[in-house]
N, C-alpha and C positions, 0 to 999 in steps of 0.2 A: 546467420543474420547479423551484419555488420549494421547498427542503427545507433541512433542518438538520445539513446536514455541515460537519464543524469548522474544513472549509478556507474558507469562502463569506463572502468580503470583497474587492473591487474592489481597493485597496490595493496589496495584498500579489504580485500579477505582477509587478508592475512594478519590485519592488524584490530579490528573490529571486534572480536571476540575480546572478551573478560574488560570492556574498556567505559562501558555505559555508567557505572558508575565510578563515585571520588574515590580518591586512593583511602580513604577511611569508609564504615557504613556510617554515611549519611540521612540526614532525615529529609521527607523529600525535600522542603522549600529552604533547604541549606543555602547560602548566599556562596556559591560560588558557578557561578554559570555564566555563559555566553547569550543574553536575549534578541540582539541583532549583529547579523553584519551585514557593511554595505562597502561597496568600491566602485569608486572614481578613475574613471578611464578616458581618455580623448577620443571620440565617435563611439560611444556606448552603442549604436544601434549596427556599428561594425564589431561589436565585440562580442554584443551578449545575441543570444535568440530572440528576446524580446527586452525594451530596456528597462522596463523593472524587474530583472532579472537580476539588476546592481547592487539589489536592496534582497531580504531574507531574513524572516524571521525564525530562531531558532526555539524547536520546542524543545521544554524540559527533560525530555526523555531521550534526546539526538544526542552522542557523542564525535557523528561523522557528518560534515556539513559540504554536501557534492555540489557544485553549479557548474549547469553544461554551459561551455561558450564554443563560439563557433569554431572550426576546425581550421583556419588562418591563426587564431588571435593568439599574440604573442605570449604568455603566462612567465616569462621568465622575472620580471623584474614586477608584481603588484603590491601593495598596501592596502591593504583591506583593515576597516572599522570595525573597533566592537562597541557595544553598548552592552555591560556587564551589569549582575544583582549590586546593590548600593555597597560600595566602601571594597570591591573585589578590583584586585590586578589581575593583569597578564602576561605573560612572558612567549615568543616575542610580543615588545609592544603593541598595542594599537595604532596603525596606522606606519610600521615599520614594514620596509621592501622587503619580499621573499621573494624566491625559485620558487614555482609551482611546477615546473617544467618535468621535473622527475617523481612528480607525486606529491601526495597531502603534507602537508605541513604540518606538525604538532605544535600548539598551545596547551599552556599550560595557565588554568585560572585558581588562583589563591585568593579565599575567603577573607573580609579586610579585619578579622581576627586571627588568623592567620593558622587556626589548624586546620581548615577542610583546603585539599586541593581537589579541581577534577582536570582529565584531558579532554582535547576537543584535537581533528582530524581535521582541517581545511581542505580541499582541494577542487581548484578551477579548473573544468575536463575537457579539454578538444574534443571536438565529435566528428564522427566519422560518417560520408555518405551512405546513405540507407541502400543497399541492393537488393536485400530479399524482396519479396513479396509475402509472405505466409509467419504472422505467430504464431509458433508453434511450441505448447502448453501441455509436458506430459510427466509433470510431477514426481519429478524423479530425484530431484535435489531436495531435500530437506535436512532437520541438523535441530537438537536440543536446541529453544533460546537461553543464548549464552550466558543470560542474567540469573535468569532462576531455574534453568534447567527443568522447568512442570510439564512446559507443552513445545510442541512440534513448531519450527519458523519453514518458509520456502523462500526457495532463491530461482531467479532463472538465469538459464546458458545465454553466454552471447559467443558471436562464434569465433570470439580472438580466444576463448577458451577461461572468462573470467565469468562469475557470476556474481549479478545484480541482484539486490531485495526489493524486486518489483511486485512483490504478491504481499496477502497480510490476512489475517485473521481475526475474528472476536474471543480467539482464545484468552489474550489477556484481560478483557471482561469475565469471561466464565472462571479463570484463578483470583478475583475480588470476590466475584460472588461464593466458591465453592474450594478456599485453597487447600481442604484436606481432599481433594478428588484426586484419585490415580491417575497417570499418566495416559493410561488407556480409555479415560472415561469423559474427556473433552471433544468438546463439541468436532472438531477438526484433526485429524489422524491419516497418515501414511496407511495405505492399501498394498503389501507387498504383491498381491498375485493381483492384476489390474489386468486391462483387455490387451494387454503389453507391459512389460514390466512394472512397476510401481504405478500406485493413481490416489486418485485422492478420494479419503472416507471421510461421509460429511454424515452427524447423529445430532438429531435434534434430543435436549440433555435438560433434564429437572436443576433447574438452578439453588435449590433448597432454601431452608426458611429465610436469607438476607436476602434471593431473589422476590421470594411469595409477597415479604412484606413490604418491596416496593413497586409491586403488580409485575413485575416482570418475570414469570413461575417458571419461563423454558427460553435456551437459550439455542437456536438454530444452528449447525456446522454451516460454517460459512467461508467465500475462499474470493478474493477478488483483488483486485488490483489496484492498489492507493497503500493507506499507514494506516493504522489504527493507534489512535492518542490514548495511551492507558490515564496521561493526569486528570481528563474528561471522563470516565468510564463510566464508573459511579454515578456521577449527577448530573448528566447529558449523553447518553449511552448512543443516540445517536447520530451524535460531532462528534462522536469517538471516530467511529467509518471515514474515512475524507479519501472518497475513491479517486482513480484518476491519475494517468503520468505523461507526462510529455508523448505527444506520437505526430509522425509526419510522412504516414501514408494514408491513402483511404481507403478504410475498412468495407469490404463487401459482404463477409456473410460469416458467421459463428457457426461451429460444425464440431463434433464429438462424438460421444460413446458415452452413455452413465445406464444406471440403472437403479431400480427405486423400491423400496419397502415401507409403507406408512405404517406411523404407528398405530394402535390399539383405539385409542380414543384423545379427539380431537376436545382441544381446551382452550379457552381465550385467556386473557394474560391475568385475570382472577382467579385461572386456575377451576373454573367452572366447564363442563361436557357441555359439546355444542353437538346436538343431535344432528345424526344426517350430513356430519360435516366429514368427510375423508381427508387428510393432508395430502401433500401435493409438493415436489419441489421447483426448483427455480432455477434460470440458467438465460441470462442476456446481458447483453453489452451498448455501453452508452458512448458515445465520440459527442464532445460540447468542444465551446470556445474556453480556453482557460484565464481570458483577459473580459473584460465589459468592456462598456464603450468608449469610458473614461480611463481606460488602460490599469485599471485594478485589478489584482489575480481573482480570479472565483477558482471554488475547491465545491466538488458536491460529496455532499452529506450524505446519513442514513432515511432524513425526513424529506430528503428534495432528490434523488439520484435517478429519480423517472419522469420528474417534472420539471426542474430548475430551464428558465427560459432560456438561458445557453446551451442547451443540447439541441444539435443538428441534423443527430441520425441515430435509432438505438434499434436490436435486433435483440427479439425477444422469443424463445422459442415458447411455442405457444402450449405444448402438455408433456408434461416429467411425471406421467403415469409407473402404476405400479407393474415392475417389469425384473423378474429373476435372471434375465440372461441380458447380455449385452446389445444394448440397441441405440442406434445412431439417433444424432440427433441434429437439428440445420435450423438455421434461421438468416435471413437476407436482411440488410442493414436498410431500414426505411430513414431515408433523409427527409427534410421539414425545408432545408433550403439547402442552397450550392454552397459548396466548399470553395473561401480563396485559396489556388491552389498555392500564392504566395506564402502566406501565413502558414499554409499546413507545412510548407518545405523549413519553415522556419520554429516551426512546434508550437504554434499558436494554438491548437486543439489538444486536448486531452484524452487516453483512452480508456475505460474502465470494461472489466469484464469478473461479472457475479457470480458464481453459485453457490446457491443454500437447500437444506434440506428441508424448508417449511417455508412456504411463498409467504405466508404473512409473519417470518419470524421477526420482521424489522418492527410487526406489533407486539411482538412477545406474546403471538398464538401461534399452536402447533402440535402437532402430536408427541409428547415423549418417547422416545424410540424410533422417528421416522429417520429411514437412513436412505444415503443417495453416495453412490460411486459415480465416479467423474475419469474420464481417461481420453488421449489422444484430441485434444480439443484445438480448435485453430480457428484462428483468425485471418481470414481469405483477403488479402488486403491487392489493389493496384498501386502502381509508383511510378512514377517520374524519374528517369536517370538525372 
């Protein structure tokens, strides 16, 4: 599947591990970071996918900063802006010519005290025409996060043989809440024997007394497609979530394999028995617009990802019943209105796809112990040559 997601450059693996933080431990709000960049081009709307595309904010957590531009556009000679933490340099400067042509660029920002350094990775991606028809989603690639090595990251295949970080998890929530928990005891975990090789184990997980005493007592395995903002965790758990990535086919129907074990007893996020209540997991996909009207990005959330008025079609399977053996699972994308087919060839839409092991974990209700395997899942998509 040769497509134009924003991650898709050979590059860029090989250099992302050990990089997220300064070359010393810093404390988080250390003054040495990159807060925006923007680039100035002649016909931005021949260069970029969308034109505020030119513009990018960088979160505190990102050391690798990807923009897809279209698959003509020149990258050999750009100057891209920073907006850096107060009294922090660059090196190259801001606003000096680079090659992007053979890959990311490194910057280098120095604290305006001058012991903290961090790196930052640039790079402008040509993208490539879409041929596939079928995402196809079978967890096979994951890998220690490289930062603090507690919990499980996932990557997916693209088919020139690189892999993208287009998936993400609430794990780094659950290591705020619980950072003496084992490896094996987070909410989200690799499944070696799966309905085919590897898959994905999703365990709704007691978040312990710093969960309890801010009503959020369980923390759902959860697996979808967007970032998860660890600097939000804590005190907005759900603008952590910001589902959602560039897509420019249209999605027809979500199809898999899971299977389901609820837990014991059903709690609401005080951690209170709700009689009568069995857990239940979760498994659907949302395609919106990722501009409004006035051409501002929208990004959906944890509190908005079923409702936000820019979603145009979402396929939701309707029961993640309790099931010991492997059983398929399908759901057809209901659209709300017509897709410009212009915009989608151009990535104006968004695609996000969920699964969690407790349908109301985004309340922080759920069963402690409800577990859910996920395997061979796909995204049945048409395209346009």
């Amino acid at each position: 599947m040769k497509s134009r997601y924003i991650f898709q450059f050979a590059a860029l693996a090989a250099v992302v591990v050990g990089t997220a933080s300064c070359f010393k431990d810093e404390p988080l709000n250390a003054e040495c970071d990159i807060e925006h960049v923007s680039l100035t081009v002649d016909n931005p709307d021949q260069f970029f996918f969308q034109v505020t595309d030119a513009e990018r904010n960088v979160l505190s957590t990102d050391s690798v900063i990807t923009i897809a531009v279209r698959s003509h556009a020149d990258v050999t000679a750009l100057a891209p802006m920073f907006t850096l933490t107060d009294g922090a340099t660059v090196v190259p400067a801001s606003g000096s010519v680079q090659d992007f042509s053979a890959g990311p660029v490194l910057y280098t920002v120095t604290s305006q005290d001058g012991n903290w350094r961090r790196r930052y990775w640039l790079a402008y991606v040509p993208t490539k025409v879409t041929v596939s028809d079928t995402l196809k989603i079978d967890f096979e690639h994951y890998e220690l996060e490289p930062k603090n090595k507690k919990y499980y990251v996932w990557q997916q295949p693209q088919d020139d043989g690189t892999l993208a970080p287009l998936w993400a998890t609430g794990n780094g929530g659950f290591w705020i809440a619980r950072r003496s928990a084992a490896l094996d005891e987070y909410p989200t975990m690799p499944e070696p024997n799966g309905f085919d090789g590897a898959c994905l184990r999703l365990v709704t997980r007691d978040t312990g007394p710093l969960g309890a005493s801010m009503n959020k007592a369980i923390a759902a395995g959860n697996f979808f497609m967007g970032e998860f903002d660890l600097t939000v965790a804590a005190r907005a758990p759900l603008k952590a979530t910001r589902f959602g990535k560039p897509f420019d086919r249209k999605p027809v129907k979500l199809i898999g394999y899971y299977q389901y074990t609820p837990g014991a007893t059903f709690i609401d996020k005080d951690k209170n028995p709700v009689e009568g209540r069995t857990d239940c997991g979760s498994a659907y996909a949302v395609l919106y617009l990722n501009h409004d009207e006035l051409g501002n990005e929208v990004m959906l959330f944890g509190d908005d990802v079923q409702t936000n008025p820019n979603i145009v079609a979402m396929a939701k399977v309707a029961d993640i019943h309790a099931t010991t053996v492997w059983t398929a699972f399908e759901a057809e994308f209901v659209y709300t209105r017509e897709l410009d087919m212009e915009l989608l060839q151009n990535m104006g839409y968004s695609l996000t796809v969920v699964f969690s092991s407790s349908v109301d974990g985004d309340r922080f209700e759920g069963a402690i112990g409800s577990m859910m395997l996920v395997d061979k899942a796909r995204v049945v998509c048409t395209r346009e040559e």
